[in-house]
CHARMM-style PDB file with segment names, atoms N, HN, CA, C and O in Angstrom:
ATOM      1  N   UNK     1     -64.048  31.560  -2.405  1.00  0.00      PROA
ATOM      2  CA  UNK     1     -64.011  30.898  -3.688  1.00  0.00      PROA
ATOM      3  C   UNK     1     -65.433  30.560  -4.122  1.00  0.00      PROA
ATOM      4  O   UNK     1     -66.335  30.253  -3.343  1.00  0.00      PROA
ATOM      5  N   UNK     2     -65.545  30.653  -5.526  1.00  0.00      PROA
ATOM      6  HN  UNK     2     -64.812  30.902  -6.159  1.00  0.00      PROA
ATOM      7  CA  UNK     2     -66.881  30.179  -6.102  1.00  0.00      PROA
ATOM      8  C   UNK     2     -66.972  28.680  -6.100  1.00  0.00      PROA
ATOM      9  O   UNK     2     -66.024  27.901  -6.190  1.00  0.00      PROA
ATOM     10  N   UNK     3     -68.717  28.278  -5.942  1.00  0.00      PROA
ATOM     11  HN  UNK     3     -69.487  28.911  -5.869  1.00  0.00      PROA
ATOM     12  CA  UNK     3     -68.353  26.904  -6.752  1.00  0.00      PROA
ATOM     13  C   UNK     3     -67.975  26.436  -7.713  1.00  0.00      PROA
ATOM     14  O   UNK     3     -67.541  25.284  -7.705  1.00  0.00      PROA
ATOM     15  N   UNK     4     -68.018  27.120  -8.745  1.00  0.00      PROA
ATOM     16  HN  UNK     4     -68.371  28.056  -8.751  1.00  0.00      PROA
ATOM     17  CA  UNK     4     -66.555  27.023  -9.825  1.00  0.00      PROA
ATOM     18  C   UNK     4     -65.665  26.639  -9.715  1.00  0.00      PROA
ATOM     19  O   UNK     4     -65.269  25.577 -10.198  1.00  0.00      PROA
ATOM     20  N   UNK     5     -64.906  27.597  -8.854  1.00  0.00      PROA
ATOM     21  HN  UNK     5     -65.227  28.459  -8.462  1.00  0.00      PROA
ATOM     22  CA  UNK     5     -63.547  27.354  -8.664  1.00  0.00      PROA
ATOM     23  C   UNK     5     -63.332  25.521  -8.189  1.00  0.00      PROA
ATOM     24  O   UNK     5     -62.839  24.493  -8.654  1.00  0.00      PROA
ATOM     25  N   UNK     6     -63.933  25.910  -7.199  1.00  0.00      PROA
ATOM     26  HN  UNK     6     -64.333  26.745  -6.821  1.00  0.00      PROA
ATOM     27  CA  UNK     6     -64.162  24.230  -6.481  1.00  0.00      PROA
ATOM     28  C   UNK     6     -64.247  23.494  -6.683  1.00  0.00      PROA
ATOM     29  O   UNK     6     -63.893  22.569  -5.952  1.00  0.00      PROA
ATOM     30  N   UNK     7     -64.799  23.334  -7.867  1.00  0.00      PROA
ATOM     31  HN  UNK     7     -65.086  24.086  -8.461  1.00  0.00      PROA
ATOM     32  CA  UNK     7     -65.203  22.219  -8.826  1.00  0.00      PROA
ATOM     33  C   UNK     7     -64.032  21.888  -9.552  1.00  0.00      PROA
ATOM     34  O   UNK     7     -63.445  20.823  -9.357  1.00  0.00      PROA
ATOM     35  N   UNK     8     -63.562  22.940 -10.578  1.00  0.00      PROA
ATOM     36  HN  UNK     8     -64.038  23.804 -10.736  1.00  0.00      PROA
ATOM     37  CA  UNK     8     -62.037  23.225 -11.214  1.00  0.00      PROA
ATOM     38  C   UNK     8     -60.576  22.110  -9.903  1.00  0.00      PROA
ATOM     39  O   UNK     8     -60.072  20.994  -9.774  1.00  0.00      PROA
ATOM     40  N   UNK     9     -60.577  22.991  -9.511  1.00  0.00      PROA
ATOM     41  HN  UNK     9     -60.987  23.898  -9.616  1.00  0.00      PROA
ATOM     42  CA  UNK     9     -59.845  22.515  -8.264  1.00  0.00      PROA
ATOM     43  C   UNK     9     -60.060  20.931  -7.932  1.00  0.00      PROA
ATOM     44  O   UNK     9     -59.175  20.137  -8.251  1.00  0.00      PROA
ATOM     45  N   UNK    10     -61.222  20.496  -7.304  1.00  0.00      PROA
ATOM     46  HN  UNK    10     -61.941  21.141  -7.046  1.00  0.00      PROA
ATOM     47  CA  UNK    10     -61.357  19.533  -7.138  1.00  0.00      PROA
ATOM     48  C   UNK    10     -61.191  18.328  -8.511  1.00  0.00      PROA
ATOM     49  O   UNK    10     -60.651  17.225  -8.437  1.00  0.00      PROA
ATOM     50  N   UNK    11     -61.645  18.767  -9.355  1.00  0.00      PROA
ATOM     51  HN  UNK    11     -62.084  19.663  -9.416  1.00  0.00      PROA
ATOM     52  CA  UNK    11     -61.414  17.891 -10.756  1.00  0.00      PROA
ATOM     53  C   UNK    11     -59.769  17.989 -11.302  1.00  0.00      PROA
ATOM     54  O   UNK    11     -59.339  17.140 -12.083  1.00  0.00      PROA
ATOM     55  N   UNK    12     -59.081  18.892 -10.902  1.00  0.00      PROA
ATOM     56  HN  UNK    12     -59.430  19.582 -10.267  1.00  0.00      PROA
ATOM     57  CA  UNK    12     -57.506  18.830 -10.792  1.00  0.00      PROA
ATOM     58  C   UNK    12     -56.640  17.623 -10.313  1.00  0.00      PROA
ATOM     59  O   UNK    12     -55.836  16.901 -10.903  1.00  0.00      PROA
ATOM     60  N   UNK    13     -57.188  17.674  -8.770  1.00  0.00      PROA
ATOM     61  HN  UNK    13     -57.842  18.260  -8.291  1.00  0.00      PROA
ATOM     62  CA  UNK    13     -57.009  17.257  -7.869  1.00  0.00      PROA
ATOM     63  C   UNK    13     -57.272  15.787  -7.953  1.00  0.00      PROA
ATOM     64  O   UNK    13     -56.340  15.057  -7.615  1.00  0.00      PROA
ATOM     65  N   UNK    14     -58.277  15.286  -8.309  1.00  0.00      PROA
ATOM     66  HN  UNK    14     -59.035  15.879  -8.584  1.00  0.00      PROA
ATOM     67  CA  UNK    14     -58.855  13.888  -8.974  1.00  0.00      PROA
ATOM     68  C   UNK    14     -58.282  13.427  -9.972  1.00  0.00      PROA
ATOM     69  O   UNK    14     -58.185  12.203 -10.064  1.00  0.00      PROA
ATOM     70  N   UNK    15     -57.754  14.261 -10.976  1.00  0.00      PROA
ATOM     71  HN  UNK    15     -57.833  15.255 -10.901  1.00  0.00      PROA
ATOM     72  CA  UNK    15     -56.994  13.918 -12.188  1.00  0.00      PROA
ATOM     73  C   UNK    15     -55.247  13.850 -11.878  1.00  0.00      PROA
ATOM     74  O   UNK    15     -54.299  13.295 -12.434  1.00  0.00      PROA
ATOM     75  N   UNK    16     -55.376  14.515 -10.978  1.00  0.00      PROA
ATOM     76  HN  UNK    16     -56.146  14.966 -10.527  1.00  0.00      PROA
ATOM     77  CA  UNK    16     -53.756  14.004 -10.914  1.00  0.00      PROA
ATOM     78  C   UNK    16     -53.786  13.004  -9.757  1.00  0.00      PROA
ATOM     79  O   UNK    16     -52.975  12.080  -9.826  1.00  0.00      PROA
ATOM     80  N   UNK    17     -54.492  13.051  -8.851  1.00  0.00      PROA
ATOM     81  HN  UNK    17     -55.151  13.802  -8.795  1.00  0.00      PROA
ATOM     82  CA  UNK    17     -54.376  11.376  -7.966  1.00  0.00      PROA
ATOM     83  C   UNK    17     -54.353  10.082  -9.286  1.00  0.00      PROA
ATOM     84  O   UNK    17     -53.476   9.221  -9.218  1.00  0.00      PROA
ATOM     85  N   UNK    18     -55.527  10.047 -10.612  1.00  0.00      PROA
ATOM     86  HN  UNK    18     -56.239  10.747 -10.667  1.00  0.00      PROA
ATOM     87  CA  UNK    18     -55.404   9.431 -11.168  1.00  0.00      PROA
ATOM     88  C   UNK    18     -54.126   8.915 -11.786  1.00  0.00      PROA
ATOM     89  O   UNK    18     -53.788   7.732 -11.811  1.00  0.00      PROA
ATOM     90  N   UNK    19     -53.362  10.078 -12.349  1.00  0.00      PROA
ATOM     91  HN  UNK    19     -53.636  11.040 -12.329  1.00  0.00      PROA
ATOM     92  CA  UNK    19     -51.694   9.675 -12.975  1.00  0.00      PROA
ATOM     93  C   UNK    19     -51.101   9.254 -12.129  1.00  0.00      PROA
ATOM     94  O   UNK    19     -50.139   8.575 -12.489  1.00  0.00      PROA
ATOM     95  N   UNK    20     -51.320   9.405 -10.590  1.00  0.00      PROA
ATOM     96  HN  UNK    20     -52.101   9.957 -10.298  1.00  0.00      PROA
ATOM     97  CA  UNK    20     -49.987   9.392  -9.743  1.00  0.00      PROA
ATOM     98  C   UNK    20     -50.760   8.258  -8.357  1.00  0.00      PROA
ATOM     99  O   UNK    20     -50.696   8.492  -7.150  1.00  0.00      PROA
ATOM    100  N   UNK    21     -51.366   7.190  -8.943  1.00  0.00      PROA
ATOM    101  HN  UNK    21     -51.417   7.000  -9.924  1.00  0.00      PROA
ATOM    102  CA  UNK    21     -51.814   5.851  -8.195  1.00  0.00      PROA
ATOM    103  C   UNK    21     -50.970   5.604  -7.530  1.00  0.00      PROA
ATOM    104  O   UNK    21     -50.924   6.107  -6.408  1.00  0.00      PROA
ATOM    105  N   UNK    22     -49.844   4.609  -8.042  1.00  0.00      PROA
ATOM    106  HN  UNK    22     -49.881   4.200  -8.954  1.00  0.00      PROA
ATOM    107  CA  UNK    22     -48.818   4.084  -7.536  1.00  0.00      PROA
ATOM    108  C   UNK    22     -47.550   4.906  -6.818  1.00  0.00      PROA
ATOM    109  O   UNK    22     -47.279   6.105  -6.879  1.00  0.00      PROA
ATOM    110  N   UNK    23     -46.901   3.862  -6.144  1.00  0.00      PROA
ATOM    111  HN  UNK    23     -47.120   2.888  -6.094  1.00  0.00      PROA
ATOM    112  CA  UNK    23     -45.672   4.427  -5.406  1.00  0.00      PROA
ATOM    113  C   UNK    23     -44.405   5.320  -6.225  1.00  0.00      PROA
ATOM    114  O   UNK    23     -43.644   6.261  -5.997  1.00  0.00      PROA
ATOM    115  N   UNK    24     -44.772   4.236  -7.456  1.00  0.00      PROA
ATOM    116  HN  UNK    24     -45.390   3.472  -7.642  1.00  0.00      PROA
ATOM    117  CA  UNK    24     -43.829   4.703  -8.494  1.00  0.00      PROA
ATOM    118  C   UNK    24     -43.593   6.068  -9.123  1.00  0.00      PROA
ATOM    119  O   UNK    24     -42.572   6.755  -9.153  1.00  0.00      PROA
ATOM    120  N   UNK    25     -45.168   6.340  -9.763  1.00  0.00      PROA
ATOM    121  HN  UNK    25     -45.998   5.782  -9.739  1.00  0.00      PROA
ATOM    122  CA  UNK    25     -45.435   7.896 -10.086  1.00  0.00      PROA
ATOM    123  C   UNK    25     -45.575   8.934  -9.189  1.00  0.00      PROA
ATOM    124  O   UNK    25     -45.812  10.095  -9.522  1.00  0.00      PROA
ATOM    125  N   UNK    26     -45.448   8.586  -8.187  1.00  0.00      PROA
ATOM    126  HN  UNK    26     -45.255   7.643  -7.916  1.00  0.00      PROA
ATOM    127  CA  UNK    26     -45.472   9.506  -6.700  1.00  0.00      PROA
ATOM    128  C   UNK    26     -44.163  10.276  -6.683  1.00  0.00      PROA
ATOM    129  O   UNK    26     -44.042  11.497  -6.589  1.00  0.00      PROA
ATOM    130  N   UNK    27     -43.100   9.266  -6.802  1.00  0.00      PROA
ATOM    131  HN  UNK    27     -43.199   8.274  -6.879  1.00  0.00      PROA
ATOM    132  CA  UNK    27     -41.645   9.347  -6.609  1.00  0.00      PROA
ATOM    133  C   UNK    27     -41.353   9.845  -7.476  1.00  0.00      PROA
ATOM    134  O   UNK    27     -40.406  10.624  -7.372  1.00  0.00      PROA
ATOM    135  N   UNK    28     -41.936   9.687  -8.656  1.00  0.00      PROA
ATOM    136  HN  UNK    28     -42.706   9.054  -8.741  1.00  0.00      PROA
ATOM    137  CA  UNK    28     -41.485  10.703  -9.949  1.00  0.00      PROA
ATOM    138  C   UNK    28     -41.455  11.978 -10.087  1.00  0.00      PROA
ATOM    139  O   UNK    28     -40.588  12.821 -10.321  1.00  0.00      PROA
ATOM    140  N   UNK    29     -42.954  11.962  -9.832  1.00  0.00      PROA
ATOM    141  HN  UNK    29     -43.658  11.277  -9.642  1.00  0.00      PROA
ATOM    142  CA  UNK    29     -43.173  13.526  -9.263  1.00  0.00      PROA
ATOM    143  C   UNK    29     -42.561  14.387  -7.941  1.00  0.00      PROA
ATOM    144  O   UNK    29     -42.344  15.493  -7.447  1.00  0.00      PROA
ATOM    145  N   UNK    30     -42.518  13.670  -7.872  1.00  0.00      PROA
ATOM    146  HN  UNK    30     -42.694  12.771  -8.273  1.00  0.00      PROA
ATOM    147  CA  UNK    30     -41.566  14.261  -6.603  1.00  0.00      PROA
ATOM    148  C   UNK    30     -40.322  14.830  -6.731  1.00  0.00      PROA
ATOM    149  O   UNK    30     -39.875  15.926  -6.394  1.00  0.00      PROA
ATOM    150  N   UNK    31     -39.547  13.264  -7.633  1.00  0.00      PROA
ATOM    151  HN  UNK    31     -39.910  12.373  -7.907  1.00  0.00      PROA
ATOM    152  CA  UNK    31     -38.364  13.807  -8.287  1.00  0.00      PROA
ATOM    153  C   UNK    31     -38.266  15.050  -8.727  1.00  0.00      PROA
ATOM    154  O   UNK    31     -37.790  16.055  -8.199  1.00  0.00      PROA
ATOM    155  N   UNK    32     -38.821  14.851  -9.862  1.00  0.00      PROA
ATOM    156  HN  UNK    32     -39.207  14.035 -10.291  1.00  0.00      PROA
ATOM    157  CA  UNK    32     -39.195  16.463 -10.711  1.00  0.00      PROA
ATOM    158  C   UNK    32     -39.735  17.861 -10.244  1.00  0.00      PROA
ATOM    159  O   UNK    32     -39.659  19.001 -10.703  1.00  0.00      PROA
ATOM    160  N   UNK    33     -40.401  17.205  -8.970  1.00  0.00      PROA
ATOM    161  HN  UNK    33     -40.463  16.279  -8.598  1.00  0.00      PROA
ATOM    162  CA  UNK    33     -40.501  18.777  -8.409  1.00  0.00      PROA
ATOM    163  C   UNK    33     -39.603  19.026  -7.299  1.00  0.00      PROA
ATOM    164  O   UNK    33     -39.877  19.859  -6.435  1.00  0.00      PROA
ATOM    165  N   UNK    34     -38.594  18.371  -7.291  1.00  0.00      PROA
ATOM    166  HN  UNK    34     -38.371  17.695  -7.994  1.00  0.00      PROA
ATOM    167  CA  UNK    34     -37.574  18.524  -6.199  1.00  0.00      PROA
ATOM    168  C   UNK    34     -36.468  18.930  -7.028  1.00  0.00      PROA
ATOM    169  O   UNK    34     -35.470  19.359  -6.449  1.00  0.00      PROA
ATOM    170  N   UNK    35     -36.475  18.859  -8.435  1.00  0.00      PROA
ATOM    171  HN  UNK    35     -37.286  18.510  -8.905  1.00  0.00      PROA
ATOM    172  CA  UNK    35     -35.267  19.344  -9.428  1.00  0.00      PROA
ATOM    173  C   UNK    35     -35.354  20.417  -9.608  1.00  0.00      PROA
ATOM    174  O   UNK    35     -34.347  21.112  -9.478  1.00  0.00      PROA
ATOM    175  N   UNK    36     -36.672  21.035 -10.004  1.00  0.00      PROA
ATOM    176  HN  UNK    36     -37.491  20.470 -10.109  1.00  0.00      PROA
ATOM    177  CA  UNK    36     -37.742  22.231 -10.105  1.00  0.00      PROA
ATOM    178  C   UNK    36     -37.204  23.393  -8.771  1.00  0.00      PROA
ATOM    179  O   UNK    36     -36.752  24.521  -8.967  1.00  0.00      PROA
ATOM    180  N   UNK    37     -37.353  22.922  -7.824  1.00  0.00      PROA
ATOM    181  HN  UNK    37     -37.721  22.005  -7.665  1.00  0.00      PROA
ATOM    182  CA  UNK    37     -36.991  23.758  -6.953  1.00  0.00      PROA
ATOM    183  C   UNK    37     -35.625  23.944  -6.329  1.00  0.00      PROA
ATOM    184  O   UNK    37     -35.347  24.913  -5.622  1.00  0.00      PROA
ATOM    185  N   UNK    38     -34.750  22.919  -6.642  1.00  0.00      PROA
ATOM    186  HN  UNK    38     -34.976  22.132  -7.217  1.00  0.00      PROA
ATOM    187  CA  UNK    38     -33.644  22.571  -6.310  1.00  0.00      PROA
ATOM    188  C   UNK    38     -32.730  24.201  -7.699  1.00  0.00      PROA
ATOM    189  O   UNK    38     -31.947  25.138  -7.542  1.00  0.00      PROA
ATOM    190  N   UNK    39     -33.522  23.598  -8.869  1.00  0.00      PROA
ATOM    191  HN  UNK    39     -34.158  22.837  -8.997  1.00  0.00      PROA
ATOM    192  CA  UNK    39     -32.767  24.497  -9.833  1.00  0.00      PROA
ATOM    193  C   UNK    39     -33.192  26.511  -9.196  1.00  0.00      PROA
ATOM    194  O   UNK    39     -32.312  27.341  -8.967  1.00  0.00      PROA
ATOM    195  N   UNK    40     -34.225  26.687  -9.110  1.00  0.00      PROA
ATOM    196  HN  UNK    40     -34.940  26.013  -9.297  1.00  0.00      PROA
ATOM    197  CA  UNK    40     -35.003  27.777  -8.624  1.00  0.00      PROA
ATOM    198  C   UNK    40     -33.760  28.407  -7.804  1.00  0.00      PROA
ATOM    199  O   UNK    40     -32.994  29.277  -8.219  1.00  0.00      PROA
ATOM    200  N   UNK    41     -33.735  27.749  -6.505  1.00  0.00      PROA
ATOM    201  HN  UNK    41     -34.357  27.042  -6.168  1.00  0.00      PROA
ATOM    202  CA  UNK    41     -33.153  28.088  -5.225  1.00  0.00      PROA
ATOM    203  C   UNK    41     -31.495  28.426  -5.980  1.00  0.00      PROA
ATOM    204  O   UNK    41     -30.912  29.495  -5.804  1.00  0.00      PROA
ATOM    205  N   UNK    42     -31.026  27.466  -6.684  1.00  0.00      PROA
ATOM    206  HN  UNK    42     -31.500  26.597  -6.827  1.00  0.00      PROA
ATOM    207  CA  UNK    42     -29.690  27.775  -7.526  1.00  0.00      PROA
ATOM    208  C   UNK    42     -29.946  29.205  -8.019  1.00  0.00      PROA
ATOM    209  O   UNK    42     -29.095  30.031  -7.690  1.00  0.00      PROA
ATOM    210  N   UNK    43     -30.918  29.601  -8.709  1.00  0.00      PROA
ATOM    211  HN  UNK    43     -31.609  28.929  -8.976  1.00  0.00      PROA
ATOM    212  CA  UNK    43     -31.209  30.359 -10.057  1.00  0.00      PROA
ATOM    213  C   UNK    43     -30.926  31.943  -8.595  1.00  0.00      PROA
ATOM    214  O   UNK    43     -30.372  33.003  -8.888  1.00  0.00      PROA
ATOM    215  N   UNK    44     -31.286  31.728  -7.669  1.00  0.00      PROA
ATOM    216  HN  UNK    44     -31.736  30.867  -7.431  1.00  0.00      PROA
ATOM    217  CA  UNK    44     -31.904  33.026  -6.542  1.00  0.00      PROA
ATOM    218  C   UNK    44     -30.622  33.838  -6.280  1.00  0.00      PROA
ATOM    219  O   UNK    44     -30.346  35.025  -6.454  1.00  0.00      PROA
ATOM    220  N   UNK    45     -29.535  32.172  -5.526  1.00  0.00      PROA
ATOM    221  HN  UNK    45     -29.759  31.208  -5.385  1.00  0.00      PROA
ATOM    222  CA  UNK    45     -28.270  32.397  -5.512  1.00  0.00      PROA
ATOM    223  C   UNK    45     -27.622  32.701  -6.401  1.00  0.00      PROA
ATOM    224  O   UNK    45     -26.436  32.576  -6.095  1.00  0.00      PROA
ATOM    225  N   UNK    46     -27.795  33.155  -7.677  1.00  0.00      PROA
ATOM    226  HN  UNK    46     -28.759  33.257  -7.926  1.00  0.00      PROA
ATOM    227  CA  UNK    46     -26.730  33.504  -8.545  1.00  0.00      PROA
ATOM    228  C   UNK    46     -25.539  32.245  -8.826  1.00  0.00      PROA
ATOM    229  O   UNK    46     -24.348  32.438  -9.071  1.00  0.00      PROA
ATOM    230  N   UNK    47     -26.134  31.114  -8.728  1.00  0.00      PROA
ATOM    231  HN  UNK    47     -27.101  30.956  -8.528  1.00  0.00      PROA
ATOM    232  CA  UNK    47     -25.061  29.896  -9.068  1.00  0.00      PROA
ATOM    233  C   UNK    47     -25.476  29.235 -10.745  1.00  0.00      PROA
ATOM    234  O   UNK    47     -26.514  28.933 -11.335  1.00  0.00      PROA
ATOM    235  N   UNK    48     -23.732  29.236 -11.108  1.00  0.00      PROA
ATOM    236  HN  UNK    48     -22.889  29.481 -10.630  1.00  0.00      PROA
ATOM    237  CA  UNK    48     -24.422  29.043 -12.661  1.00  0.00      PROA
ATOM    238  C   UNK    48     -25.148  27.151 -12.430  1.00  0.00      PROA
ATOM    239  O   UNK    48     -24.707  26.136 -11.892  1.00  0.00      PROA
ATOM    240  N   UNK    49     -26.299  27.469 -13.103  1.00  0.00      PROA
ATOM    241  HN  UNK    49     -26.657  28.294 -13.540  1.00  0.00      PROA
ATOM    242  CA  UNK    49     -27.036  26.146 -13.273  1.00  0.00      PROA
ATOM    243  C   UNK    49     -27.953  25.695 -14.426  1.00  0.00      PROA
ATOM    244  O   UNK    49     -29.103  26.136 -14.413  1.00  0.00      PROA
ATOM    245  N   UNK    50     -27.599  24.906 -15.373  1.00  0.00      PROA
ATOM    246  HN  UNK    50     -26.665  24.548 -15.383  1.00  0.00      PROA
ATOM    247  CA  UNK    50     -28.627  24.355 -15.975  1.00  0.00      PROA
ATOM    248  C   UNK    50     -29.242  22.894 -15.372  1.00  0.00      PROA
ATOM    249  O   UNK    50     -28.834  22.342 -14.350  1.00  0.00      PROA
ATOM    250  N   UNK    51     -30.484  22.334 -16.386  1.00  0.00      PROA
ATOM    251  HN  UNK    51     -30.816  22.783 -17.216  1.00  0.00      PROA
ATOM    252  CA  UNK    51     -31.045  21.714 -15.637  1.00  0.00      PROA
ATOM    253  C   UNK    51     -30.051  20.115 -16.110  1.00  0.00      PROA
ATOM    254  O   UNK    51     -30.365  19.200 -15.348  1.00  0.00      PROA
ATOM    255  N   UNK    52     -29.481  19.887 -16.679  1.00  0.00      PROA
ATOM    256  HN  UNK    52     -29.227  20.630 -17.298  1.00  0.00      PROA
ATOM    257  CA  UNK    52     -28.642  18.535 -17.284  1.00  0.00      PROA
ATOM    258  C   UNK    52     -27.644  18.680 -16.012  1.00  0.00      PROA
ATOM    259  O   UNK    52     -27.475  17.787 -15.182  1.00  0.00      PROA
ATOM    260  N   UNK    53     -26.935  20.101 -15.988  1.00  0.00      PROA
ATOM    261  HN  UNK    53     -27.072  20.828 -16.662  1.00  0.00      PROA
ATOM    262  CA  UNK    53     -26.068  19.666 -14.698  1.00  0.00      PROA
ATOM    263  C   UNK    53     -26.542  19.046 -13.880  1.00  0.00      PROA
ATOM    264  O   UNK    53     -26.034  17.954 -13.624  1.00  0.00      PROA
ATOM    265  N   UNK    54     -28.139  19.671 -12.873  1.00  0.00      PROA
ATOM    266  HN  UNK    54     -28.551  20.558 -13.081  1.00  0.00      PROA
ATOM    267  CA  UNK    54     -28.287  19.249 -11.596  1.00  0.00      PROA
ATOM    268  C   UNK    54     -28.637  18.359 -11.755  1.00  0.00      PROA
ATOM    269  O   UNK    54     -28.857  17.814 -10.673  1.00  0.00      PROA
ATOM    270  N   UNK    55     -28.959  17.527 -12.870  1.00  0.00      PROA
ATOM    271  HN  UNK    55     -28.780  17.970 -13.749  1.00  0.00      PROA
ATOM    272  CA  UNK    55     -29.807  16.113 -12.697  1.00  0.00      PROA
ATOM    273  C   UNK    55     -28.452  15.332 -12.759  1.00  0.00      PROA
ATOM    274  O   UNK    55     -28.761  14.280 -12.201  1.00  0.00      PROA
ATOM    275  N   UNK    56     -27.321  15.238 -13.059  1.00  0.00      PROA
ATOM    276  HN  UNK    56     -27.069  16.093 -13.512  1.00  0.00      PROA
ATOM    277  CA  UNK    56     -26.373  15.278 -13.583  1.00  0.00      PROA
ATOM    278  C   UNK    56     -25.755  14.512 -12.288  1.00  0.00      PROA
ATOM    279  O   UNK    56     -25.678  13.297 -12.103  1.00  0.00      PROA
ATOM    280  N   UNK    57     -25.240  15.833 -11.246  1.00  0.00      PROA
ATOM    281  HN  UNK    57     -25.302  16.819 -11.396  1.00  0.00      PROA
ATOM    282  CA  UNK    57     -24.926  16.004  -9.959  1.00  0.00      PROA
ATOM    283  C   UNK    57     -26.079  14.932  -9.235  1.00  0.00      PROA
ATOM    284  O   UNK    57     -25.634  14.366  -8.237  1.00  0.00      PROA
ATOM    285  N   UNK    58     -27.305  14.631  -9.559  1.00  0.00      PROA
ATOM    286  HN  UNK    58     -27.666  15.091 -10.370  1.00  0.00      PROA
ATOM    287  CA  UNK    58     -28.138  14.282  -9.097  1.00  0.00      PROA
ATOM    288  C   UNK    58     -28.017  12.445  -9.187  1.00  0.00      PROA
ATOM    289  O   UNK    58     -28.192  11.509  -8.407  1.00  0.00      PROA
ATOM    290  N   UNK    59     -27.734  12.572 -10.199  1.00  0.00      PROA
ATOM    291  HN  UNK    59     -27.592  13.332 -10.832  1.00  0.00      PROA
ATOM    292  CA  UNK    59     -28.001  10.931 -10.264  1.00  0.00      PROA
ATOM    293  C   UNK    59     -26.319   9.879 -10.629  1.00  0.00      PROA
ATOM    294  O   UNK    59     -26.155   8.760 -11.116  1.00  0.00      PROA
ATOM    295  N   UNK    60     -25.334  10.945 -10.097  1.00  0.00      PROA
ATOM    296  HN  UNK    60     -25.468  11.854  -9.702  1.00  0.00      PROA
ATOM    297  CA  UNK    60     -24.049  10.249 -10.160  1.00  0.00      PROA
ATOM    298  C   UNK    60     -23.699   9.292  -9.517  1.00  0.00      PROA
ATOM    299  O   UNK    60     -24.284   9.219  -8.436  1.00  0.00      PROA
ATOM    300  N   UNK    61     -22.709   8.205  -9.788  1.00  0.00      PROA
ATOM    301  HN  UNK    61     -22.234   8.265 -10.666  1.00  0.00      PROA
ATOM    302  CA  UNK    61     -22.826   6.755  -9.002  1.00  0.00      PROA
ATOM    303  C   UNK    61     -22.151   7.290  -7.683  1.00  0.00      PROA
ATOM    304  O   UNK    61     -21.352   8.216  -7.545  1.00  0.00      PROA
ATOM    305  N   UNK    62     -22.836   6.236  -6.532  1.00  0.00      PROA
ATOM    306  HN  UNK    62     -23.485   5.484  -6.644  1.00  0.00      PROA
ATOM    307  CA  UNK    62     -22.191   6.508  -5.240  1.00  0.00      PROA
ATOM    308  C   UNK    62     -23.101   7.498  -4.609  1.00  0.00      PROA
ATOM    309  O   UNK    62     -22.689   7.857  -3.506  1.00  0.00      PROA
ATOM    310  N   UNK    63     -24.579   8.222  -5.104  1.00  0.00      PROA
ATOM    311  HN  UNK    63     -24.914   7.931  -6.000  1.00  0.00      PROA
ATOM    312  CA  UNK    63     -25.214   8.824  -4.120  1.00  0.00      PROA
ATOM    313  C   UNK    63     -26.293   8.288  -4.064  1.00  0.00      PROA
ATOM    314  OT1 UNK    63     -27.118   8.648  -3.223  1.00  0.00      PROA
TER     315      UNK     63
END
């Protein structure tokens, strides 16, 4: 990699520690990239899925 790149990268990397300080925005992101891949892995299997269902399935009372 160039120092370019590195720089790029590293200033990424700094900017999103910035949004994601707290415990709170951690978990968010997380959320969302666990829906992200959760839908993906659906999409591979040939299972019908939009994304309202799985969040849907996701956040129903009792789980």
């Amino acid at each position: 990699m160039t120092p370019r790149q590195i720089q790029k990268i590293e200033q990424r990397l700094s900017q999103w520690r910035a949004r994601h300080a707290d415990a709170a925005s951690l978990r968010a992101a997380y959320r969302a990239k666990v829906l992200d891949f959760t839908l993906s892995s659906m999409a591979l299997e040939n299972e019908p899925v939009d994304r309202t269902r799985v969040a849907a399935l996701r956040t129903r009372p009792g789980r």
